[in-house]
C-alpha positions in Angstrom: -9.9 23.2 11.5 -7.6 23.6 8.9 -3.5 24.6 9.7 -1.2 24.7 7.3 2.7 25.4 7.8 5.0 26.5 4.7 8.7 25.5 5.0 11.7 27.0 3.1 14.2 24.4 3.3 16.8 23.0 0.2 15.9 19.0 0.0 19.8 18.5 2.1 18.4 20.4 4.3 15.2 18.6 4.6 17.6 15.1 4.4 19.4 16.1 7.6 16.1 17.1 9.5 14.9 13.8 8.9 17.8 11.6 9.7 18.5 10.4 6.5 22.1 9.3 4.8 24.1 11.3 2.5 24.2 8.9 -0.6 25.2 11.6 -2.9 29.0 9.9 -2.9 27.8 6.5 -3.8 25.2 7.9 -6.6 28.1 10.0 -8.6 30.5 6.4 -7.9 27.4 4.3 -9.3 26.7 7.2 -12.5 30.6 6.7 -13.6 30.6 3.3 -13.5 27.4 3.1 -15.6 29.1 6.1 -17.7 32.1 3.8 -18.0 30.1 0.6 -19.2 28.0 2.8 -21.6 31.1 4.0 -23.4 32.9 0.9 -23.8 29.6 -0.9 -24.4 28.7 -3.3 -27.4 25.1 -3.7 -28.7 24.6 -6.7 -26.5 25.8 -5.4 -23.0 23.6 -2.2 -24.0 20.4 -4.5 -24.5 21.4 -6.4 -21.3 22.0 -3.0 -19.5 18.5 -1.5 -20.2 16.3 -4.2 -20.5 15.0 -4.3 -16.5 14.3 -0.8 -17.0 12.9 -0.8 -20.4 10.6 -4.4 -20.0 10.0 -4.5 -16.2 8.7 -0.1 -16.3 6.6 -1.2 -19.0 5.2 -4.1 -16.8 4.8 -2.4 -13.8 3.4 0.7 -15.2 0.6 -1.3 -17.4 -0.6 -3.4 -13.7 -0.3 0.0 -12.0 -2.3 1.7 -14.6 -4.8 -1.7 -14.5 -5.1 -1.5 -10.7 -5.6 2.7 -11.3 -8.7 1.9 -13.0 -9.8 -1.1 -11.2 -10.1 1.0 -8.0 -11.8 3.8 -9.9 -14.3 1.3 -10.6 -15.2 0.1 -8.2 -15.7 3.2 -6.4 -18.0 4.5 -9.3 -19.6 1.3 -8.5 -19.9 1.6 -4.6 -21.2 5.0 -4.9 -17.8 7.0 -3.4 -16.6 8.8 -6.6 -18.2 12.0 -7.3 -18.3 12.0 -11.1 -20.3 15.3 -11.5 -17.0 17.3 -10.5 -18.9 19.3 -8.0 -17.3 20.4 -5.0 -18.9 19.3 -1.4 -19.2 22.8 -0.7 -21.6 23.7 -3.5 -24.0 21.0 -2.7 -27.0 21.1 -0.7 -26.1 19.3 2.9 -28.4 16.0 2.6 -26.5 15.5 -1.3 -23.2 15.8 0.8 -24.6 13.0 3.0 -25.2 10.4 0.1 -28.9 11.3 0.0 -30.4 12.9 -3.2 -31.4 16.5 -3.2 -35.0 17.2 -2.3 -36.4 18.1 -5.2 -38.3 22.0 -4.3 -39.2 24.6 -6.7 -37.3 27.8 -6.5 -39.2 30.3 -6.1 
């Protein structure tokens, strides 16, 4: 059984539904003070100021990507990836079970 519900909502809508705090006043105090240092910045504060996000994304994306195609791996490897990019539905029922296709002339 498949059900499926489609919600309109705006995303502060969908905040207050699910309990969560308005942060909005602290992001816009946090964005001017950033502003601020930006402005009145040398070229060392600048390096200082965006080398977590430059260095540490870098890092974290590179072992996210690693791990990405680690797990592919291993599941080409273990037999649950479908590589031949057909859909469940268009196979025969004992392919969809793991077992090859019998193997009959169409006649």
């Amino acid at each position: 059984m498949k059900i499926q519900f489609e919600i309109e909502m705006t995303p502060e809508e969908l905040r207050r539904l699910f309990g969560l705090p308005d942060v909005s006043k602290i992001q816009d105090q946090m964005l001017e003070q950033m502003s601020e240092k930006i402005q009145n910045a040398d070229l060392e504060t600048m390096k200082n100021l965006m080398k977590p996000f430059i260095f540490d994304g870098l890092k974290s994306g590179a072992e996210n990507y690693q791990h990405f195609v680690g797990t592919m791996l291993k599941m080409a490897t273990l037999g649950k990836l479908d590589l031949t990019g057909k859909d469940d539905e268009d196979m025969p029922a004992d392919e969809q079970n793991g077992k090859p296709a019998s193997r009959r002339k169409k006649s």
